[in-house]
C-alpha positions in Angstrom: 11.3 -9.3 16.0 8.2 -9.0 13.6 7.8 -5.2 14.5 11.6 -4.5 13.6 10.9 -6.2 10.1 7.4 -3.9 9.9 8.8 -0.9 10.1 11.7 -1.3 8.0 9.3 -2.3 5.6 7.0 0.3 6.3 10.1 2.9 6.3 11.4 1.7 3.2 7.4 2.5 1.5 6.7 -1.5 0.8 3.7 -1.1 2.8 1.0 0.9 4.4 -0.2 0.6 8.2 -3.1 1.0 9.3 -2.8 1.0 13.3 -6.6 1.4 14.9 -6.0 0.7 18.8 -3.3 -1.5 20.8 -5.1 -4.6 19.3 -5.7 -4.3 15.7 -3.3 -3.3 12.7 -3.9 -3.7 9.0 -1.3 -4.3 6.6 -1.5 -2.8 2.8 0.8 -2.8 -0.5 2.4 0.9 -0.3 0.7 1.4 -3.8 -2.9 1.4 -3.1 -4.4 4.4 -3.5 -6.3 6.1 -0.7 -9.7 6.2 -2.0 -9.7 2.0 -2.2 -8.2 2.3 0.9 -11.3 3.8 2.5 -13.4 1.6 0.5 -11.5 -1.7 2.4 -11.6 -0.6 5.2 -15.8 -0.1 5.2 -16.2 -3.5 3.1 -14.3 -5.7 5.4 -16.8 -7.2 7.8 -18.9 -9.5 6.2 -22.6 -8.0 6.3 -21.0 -4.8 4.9 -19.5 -7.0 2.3 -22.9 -8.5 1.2 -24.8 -5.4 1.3 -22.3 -3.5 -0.7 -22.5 -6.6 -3.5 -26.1 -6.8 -3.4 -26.3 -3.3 -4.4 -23.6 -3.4 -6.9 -25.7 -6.2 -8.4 -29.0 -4.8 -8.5 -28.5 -1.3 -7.8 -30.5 0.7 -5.9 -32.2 -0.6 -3.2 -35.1 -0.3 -0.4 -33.8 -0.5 3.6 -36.6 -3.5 3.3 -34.9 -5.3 0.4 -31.3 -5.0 2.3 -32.8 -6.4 5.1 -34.1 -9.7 3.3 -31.1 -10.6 1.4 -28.8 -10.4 4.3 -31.3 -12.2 6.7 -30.0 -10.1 9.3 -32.0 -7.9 11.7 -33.3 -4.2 11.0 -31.1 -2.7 13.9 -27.7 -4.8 12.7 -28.6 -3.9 8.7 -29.4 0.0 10.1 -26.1 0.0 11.4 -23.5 -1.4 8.7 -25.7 1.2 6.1 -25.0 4.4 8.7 -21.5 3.2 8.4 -21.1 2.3 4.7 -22.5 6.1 4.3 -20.5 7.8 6.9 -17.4 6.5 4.9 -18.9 7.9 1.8 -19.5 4.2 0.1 -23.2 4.8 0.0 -25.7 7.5 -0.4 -29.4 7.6 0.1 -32.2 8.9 -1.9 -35.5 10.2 -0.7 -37.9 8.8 -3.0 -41.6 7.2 -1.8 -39.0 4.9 0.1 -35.5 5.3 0.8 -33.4 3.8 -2.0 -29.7 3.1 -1.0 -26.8 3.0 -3.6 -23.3 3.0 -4.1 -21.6 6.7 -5.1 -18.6 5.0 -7.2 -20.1 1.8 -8.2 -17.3 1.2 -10.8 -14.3 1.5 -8.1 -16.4 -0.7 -5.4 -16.2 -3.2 -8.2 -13.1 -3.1 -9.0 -12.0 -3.3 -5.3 -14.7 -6.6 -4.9 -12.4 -8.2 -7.6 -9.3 -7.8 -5.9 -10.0 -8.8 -2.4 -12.5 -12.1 -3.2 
């Protein structure tokens, strides 16, 4: 009954639906634009979440400094910034340390306002 009411919504352009396997489907308002989308979709678990704020906060950071605020370990922190960059959220810089930072800090902002 729920998926007849879906995708008349969906048909009608009310929502968006994001279908990644059998078990997990997102639901969005039909008007958000695709590049917040993307930006969602990276920020949603919660490590992700906190690294992306910490840098929006203090800007760029070292791997090292990641690390500490999140109190999670190097191989978990490695992974969620591989991601966040793969999606295009983050870039790195080669300085005497890697420095992480967000390419469109003002829409990451803007999307961290919406969704808290």
């Amino acid at each position: 009954m729920m998926a007849y009411h879906i995708k008349k919504l969906e048909k009608s352009k009310q929502i968006k639906v994001k279908r990644y396997d059998r078990r997990s489907t997102r639901f969005y308002p039909f008007n958000i634009a695709a590049k917040e989308l993307q930006v969602i979709e990276y920020i949603r678990r919660k490590t992700a979440l906190e690294i992306v704020s910490f840098l929006s906060k203090y800007g760029p950071s070292t791997f090292k400094d990641i690390v500490r605020i999140t109190k999670k370990v190097r191989s978990t922190v490695s992974w969620h910034l591989s991601r966040l960059r793969e999606g295009g959220i983050i870039s790195v810089k080669m300085r005497r340390n890697q420095m992480y930072m967000l390419k469109n800090r003002d829409l990451v902002i803007k999307i961290m306002k919406k969704i808290k």
